[in-house]
C-alpha positions as CSV (number, residue, x, y, z in Angstrom):
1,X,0.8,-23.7,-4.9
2,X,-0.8,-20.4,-5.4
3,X,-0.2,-16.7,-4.5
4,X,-2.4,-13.7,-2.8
5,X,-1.2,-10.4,-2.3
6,X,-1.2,-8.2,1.0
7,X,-3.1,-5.8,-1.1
8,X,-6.1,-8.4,-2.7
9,X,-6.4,-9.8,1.2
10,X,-7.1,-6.4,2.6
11,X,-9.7,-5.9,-0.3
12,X,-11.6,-9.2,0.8
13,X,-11.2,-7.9,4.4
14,X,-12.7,-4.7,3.8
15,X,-15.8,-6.5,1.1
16,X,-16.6,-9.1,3.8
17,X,-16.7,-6.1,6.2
18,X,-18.9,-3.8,4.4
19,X,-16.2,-1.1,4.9
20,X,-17.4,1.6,2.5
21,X,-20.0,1.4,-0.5
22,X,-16.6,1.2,-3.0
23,X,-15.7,-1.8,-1.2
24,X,-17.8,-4.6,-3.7
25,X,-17.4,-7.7,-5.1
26,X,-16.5,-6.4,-8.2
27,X,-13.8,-4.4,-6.6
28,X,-12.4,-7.8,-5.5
29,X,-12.5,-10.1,-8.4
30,X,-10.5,-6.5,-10.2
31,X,-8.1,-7.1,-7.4
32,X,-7.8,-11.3,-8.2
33,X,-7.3,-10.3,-11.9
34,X,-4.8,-7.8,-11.3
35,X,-6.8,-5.3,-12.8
36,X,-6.2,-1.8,-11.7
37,X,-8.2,1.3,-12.8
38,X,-6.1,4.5,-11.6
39,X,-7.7,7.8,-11.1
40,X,-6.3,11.0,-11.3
41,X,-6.0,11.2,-7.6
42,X,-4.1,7.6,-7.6
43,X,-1.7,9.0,-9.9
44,X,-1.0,12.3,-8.5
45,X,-0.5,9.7,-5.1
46,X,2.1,8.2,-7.4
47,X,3.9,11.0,-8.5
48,X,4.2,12.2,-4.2
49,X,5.5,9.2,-3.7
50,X,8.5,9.1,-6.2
51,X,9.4,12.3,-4.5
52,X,10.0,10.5,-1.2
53,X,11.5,8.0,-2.8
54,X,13.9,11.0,-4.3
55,X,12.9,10.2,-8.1
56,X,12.7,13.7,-9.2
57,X,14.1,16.7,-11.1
58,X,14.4,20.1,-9.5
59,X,14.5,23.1,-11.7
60,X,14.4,26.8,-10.3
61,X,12.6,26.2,-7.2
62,X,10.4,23.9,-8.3
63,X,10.4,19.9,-8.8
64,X,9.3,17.2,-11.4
65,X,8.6,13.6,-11.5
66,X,7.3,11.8,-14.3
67,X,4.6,9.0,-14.1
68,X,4.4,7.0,-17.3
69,X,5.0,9.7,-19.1
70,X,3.0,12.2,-17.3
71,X,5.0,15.3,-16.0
72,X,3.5,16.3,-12.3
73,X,5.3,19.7,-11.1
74,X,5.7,20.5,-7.3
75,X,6.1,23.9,-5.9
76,X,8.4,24.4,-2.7
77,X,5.6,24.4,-0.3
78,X,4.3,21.2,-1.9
79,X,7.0,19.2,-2.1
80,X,8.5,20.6,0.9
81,X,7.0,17.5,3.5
82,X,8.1,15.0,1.2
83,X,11.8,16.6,1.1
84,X,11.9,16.9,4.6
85,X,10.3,13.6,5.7
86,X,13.0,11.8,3.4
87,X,15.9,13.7,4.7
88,X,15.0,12.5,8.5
89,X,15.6,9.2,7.6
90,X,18.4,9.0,5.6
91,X,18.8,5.0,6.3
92,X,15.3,4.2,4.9
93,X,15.3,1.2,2.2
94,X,12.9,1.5,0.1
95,X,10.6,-0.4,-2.2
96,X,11.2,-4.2,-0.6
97,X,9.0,-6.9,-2.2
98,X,8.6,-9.8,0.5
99,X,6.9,-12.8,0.4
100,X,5.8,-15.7,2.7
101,X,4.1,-19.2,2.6
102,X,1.1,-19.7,5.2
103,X,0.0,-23.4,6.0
104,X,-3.9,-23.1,5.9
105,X,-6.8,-25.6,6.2
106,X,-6.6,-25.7,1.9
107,X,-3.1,-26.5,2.0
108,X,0.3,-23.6,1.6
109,X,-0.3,-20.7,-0.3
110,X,2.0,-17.7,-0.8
111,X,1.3,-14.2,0.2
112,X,3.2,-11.3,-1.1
113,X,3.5,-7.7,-0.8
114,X,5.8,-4.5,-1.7
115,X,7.3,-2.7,1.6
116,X,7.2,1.0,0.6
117,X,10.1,1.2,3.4
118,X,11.9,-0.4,5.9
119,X,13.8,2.2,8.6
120,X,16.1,0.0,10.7
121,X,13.5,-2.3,13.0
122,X,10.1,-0.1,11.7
123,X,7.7,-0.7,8.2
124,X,6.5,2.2,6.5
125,X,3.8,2.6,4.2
126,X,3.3,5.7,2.8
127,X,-0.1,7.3,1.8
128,X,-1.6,10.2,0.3
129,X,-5.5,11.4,1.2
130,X,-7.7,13.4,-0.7
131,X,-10.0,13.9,2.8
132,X,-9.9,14.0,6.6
133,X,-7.6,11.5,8.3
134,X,-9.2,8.8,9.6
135,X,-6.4,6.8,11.7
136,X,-8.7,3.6,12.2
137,X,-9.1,2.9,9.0
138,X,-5.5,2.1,8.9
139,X,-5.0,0.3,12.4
140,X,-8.1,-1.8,10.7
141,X,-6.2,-2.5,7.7
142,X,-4.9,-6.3,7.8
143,X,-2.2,-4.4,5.5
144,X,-0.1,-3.3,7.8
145,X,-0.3,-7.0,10.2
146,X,1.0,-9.0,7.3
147,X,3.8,-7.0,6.3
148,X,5.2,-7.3,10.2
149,X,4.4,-10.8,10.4
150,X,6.2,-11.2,6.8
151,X,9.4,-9.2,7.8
152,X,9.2,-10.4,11.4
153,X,9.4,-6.9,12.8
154,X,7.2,-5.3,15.7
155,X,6.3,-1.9,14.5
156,X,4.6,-0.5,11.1
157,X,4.1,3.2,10.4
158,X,1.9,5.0,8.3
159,X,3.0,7.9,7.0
160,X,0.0,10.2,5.9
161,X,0.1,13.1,3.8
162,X,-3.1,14.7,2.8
163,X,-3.9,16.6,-0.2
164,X,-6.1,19.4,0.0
165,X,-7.9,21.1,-2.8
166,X,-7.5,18.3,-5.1
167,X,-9.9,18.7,-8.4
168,X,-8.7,16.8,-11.0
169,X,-5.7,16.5,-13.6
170,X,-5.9,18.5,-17.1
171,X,-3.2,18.2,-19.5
172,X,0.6,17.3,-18.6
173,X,2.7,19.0,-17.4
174,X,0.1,18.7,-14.0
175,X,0.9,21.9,-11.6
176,X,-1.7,21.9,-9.0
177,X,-3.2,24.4,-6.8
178,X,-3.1,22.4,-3.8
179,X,-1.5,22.1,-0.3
180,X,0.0,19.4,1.0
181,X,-0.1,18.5,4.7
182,X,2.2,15.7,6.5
183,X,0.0,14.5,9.7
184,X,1.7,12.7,12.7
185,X,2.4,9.2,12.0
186,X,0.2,6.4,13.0
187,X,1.8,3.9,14.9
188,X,0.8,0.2,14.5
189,X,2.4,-2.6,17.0
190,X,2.4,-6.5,17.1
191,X,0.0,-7.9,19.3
192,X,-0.7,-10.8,20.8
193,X,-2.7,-13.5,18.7
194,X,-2.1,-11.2,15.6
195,X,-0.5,-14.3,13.6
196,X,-3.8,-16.1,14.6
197,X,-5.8,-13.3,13.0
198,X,-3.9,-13.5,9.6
199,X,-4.4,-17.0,9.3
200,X,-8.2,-16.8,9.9
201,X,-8.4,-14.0,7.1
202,X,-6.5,-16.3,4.8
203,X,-8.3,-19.5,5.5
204,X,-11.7,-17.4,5.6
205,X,-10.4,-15.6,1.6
206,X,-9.7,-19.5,0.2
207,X,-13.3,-21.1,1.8
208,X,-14.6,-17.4,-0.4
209,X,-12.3,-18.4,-3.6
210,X,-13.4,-22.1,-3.1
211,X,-17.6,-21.4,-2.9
212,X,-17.3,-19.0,-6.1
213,X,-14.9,-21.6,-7.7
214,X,-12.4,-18.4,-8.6
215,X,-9.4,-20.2,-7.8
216,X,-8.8,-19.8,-11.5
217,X,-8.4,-16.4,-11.0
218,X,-5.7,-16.9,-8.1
219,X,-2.2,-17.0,-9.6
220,X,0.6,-19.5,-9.6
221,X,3.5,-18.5,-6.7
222,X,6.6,-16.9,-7.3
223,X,9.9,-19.1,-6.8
224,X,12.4,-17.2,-7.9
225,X,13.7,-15.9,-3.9
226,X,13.5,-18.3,-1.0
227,X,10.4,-17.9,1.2
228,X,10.0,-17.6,4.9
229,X,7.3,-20.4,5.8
230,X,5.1,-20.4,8.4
């Protein structure tokens, strides 16, 4: 049996859809290799999120977090929404891998993901933007279905922070003249036929992988935790 993962599925999603000129075939088979080219703004995302995660150092008003041995330094005001967006929710988990076999037309194959949080009966996924919010882009996403058809939970939040005045990263240690704003939440709730949906996108990725004989690139799945099959 093979393995996909939530974040390779949402790739094909958005190439089949012709979601945005960076969404290409290349960008896919990348995403079936595991290959991952970060950008500045992909690692400065990175470095916000260890801060809600509560992975940093504070030193005389400020804070740091190191990203493979990059130092990123946060003023008050910057890291301020992360600080207080973690301290509302004091019972979050975070950082949950999860995993589940789907019984398609080509047979079982496992999908898998990494929860950024779970908060009681609610999925969050947290995100940083470098432009205007655009909150159905996200309730597009099959991201956010999987993960609540995976942890069998009814409601998945986004938690958006946007960057603003974001140019680009110069030597370490990064202290950026930016602002950071936390925007309301977007709210994403199971639906009827959703399950139905996630099994079309799967069966619709392996007829893709099967015409461009890729399944080489598709890798062998985990078995080292119990799965929830479907």
């Amino acid at each position: 049996m093979h393995r996909v993962s939530v974040t390779t599925l949402e790739k094909f999603r958005r190439y089949m859809a012709e979601a945005s000129p960076y969404d290409t075939e290349e960008s896919l088979i990348e995403s079936l290799k595991g290959i991952f080219k970060g950008t500045d703004k992909t690692l400065y995302g990175s470095a916000y999120h260890k801060l809600i995660e509560g992975e940093y150092v504070a030193c005389e008003g400020e804070v740091a977090v190191n990203i493979v041995n990059d130092l990123f330094v946060f003023t008050k005001k910057q890291y301020d929404p992360a600080l207080k967006f973690r301290e509302q929710r004091l019972a979050m988990i975070y950082e949950q891998d999860v995993r589940k076999i789907y019984n398609t037309s080509f047979g079982p194959i496992q999908v898998t993901g990494r929860i950024d949080g779970i908060e009681f009966t609610k999925a969050h996924d947290f995100k940083t933007c470098f432009r205007a919010v655009d909150d159905q882009s996200y309730r597009d996403s099959s991201q956010w279905k999987f993960y609540l058809d995976m942890l069998e939970l009814g409601i998945f939040q986004y938690d958006v922070f946007e960057i603003k005045g974001f140019k680009q990263l110069f030597g370490s240690p990064h202290k950026l003249d930016v602002d950071v704003i936390a925007h309301e939440p977007i709210i994403c709730n199971r639906y009827k036929g959703m399950e139905a949906e996630l099994l079309t996108l799967l069966n619709d990725f392996l007829s893709y992988i099967n015409n461009r004989q890729f399944q080489s690139l598709l890798k062998p799945a985990l078995e080292d935790a119990k799965d929830i099959i479907f």
